[in-house]
NUMIVEX-756896 format. One record per residue (C-alpha): x, y, z; residue number from 1. Coordinates in nm, 2 decimals. Each point is the difference from the previous one (the first is absolute). Layout:
NUMIVEX-756896
+--------+--------+--------+------+
!     xx !     yy !     zz ! resi !
+--------+--------+--------+------+
!      X !      Y !      Z !  NUM !
...
+--------+--------+--------+------+
This chain:
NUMIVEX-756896
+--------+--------+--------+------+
!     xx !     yy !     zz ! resi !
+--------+--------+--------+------+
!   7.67 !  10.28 !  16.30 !    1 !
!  -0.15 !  -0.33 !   0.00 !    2 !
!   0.20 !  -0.29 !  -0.08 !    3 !
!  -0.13 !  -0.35 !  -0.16 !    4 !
!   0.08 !  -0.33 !  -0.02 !    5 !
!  -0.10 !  -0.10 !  -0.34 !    6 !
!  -0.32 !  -0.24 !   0.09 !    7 !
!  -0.25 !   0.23 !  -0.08 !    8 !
!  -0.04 !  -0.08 !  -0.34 !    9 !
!   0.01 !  -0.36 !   0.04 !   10 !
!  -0.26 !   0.02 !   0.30 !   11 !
!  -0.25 !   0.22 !  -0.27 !   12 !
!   0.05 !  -0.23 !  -0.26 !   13 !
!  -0.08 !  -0.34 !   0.22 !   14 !
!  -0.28 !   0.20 !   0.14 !   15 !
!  -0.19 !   0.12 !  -0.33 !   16 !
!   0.05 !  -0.37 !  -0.11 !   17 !
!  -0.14 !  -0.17 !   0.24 !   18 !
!  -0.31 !   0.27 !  -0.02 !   19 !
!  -0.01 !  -0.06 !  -0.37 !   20 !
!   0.17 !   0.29 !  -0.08 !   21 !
!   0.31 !   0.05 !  -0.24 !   22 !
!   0.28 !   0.27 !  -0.03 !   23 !
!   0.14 !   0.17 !  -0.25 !   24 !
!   0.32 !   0.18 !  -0.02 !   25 !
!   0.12 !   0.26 !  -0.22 !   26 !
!   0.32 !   0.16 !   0.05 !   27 !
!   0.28 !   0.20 !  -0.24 !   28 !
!   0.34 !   0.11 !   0.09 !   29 !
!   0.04 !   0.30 !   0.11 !   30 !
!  -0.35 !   0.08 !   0.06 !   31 !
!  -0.17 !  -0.23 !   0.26 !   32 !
!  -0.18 !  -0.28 !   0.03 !   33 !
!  -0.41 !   0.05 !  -0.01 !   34 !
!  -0.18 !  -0.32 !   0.22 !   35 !
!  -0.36 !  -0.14 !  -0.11 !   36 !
!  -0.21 !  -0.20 !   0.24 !   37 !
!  -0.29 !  -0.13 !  -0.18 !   38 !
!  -0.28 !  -0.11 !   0.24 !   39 !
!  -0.30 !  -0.27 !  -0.08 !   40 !
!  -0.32 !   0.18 !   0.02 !   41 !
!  -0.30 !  -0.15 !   0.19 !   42 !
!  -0.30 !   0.11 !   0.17 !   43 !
!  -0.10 !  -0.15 !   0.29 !   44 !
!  -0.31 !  -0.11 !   0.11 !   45 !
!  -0.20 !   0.17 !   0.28 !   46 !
!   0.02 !  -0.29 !   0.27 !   47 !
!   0.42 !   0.04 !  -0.06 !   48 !
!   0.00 !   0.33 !   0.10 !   49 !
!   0.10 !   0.01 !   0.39 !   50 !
!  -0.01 !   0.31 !   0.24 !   51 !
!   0.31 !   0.13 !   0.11 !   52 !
!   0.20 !  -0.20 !   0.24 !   53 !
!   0.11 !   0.19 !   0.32 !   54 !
!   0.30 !  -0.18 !   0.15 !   55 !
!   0.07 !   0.04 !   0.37 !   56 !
!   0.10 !  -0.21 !   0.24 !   57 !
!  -0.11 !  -0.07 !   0.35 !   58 !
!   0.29 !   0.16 !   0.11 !   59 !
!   0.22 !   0.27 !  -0.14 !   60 !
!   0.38 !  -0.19 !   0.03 !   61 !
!   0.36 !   0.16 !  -0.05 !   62 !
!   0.13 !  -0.11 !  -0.30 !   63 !
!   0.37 !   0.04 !  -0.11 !   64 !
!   0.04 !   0.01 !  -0.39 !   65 !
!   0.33 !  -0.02 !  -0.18 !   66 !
!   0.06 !   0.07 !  -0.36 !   67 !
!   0.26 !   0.20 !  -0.20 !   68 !
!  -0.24 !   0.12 !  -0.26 !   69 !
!  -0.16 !   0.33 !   0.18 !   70 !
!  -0.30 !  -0.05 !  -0.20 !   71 !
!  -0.06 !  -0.34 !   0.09 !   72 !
!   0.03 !   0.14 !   0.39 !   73 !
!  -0.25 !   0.30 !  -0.07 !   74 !
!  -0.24 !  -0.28 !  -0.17 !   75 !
!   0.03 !  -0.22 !   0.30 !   76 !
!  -0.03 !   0.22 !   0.23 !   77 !
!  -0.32 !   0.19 !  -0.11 !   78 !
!  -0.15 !  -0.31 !  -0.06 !   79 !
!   0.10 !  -0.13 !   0.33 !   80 !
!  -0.08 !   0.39 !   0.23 !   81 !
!  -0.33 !  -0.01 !  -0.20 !   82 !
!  -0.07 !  -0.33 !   0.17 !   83 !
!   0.06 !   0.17 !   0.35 !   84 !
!   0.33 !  -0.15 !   0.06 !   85 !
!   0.30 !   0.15 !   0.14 !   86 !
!   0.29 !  -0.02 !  -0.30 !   87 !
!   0.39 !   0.09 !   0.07 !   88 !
!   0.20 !  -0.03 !  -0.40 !   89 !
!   0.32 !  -0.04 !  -0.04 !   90 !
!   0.20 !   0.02 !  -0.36 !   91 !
!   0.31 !  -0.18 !   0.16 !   92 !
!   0.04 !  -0.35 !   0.12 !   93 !
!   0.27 !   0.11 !   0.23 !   94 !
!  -0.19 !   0.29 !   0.17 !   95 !
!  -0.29 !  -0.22 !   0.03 !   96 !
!   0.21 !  -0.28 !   0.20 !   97 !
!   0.16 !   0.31 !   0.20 !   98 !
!  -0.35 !   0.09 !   0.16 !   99 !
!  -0.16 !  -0.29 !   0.05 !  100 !
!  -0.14 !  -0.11 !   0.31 !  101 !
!  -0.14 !  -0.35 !   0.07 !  102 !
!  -0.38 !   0.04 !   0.11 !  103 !
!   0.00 !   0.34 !  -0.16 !  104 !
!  -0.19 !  -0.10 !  -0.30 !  105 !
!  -0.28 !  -0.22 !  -0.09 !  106 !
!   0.10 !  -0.08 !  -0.35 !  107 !
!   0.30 !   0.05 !  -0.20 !  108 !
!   0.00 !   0.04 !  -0.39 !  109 !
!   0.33 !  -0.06 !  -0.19 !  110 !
!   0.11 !   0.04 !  -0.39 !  111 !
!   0.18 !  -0.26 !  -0.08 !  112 !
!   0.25 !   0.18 !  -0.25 !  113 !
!   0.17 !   0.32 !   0.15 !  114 !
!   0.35 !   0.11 !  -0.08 !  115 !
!   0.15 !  -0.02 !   0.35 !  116 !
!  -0.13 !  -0.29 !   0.12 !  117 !
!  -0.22 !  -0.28 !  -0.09 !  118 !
!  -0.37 !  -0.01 !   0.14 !  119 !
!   0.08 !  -0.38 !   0.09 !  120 !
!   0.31 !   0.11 !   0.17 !  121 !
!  -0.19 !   0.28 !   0.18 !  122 !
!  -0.27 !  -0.23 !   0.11 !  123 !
!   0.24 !  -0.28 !   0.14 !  124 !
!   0.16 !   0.30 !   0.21 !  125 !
!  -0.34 !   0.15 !   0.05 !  126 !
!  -0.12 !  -0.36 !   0.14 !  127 !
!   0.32 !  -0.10 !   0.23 !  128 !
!  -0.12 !   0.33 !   0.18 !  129 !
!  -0.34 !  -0.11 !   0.02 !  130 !
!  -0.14 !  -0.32 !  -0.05 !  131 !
!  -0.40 !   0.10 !   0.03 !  132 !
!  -0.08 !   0.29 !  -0.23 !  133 !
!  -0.14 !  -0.14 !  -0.39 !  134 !
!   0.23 !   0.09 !  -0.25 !  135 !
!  -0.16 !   0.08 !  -0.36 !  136 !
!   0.23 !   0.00 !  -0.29 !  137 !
!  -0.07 !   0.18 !  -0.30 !  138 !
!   0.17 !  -0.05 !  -0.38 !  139 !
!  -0.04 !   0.00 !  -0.38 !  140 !
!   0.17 !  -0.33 !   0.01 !  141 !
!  -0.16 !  -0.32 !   0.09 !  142 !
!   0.04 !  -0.08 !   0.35 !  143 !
!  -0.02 !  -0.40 !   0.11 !  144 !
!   0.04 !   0.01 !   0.37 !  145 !
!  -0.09 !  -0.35 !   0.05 !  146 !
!   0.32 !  -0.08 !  -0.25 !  147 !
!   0.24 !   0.26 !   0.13 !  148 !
!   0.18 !  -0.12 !   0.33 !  149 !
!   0.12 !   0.36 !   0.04 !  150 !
!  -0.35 !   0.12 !   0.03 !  151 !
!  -0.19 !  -0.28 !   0.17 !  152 !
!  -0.08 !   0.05 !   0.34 !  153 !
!   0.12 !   0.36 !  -0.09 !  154 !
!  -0.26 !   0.18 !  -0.19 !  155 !
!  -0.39 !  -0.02 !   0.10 !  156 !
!  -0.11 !   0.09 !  -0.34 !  157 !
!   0.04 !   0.10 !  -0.34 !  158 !
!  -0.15 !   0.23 !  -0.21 !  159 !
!   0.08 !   0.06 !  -0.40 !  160 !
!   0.04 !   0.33 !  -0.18 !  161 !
!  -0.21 !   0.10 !  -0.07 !  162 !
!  -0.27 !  -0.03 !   0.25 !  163 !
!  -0.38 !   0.15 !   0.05 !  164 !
!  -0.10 !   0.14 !   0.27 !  165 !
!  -0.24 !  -0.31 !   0.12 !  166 !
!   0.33 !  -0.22 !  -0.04 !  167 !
!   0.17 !   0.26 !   0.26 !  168 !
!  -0.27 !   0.02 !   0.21 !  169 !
!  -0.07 !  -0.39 !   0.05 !  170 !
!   0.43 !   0.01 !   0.06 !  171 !
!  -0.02 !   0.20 !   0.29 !  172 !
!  -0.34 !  -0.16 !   0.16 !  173 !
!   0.17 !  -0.31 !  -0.10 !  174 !
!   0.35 !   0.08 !   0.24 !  175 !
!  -0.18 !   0.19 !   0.26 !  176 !
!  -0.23 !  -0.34 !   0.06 !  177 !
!   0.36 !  -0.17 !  -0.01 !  178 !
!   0.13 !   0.23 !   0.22 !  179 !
!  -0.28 !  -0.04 !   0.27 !  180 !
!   0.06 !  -0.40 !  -0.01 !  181 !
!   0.40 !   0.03 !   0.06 !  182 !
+--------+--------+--------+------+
């Protein structure tokens, strides 16, 4: 079955704050715990309502995700194949360095916190391999890379859980342009 880490609750509670949400919680021993997420209402107004966004990209790129949450992976990638690009997942770190390739992929996506490895570690052995493809990081945890030596000059970019799809999409455009200048 699926395993978690334990930040999903924190990440739902920061994000219904800072939406102007709350949370409540009601739980009794021995027979669960119920969650309530109470949203703000509002209406908006006709000029905020937007058509649908269709995200593609100029070119379809092969994108390598790794994550040890399989439904973090499935998310990713359906986003991502949707898109048109070519995406190989991988629940373990140490399969994921086994396989790669450098010049294989355009992009490479790494979790920060899986069990066997770190995604920092990963990426340092990802990038000795290969020093041009963009490296996107992804975490519940804040990420500084400008105040981490570890991952400075390492990692291309960060992204925080949880992310929309706009914040994804601007993350890949954003390392495929960095790609193309390397």
């Amino acid at each position: 079955g699926m395993k978690y880490s334990g930040h999903g609750m924190g990440q739902i509670y920061g994000s219904m704050l800072r939406h102007g949400g709350s949370v409540e919680v009601d739980s009794v021993y021995g027979r669960g715990t119920g969650v309530k997420l109470i949203f703000p209402g509002y209406e908006p107004h006709e000029d905020e309502i937007k058509p649908d966004i269709v995200y593609t990209h100029k070119q379809a790129a092969r994108i390598l995700v790794i994550d040890d949450e399989e439904y973090i992976l499935n998310g990713v990638e359906g986003i991502l194949s949707n898109q048109g690009h070519k995406i190989d997942t991988y629940q373990s770190a140490l399969m994921a360095l086994k396989i790669y390739q450098p010049g294989k992929y355009d992009v490479v996506i790494i979790d920060m916190g899986m069990p066997e490895m770190s995604g920092k570690e990963l990426a340092k052995k990802i990038r000795a391999m290969d020093s041009i493809v963009p490296i996107i990081i992804f975490s519940g945890w804040a990420i500084y890379l400008d105040d981490d030596p570890d991952l400075k000059g390492i990692i291309d970019i960060k992204l925080t859980k949880p992310f929309t799809l706009d914040e994804l999409s601007a993350s890949i455009s954003q390392a495929l342009s960095l790609k193309k200048s390397r």
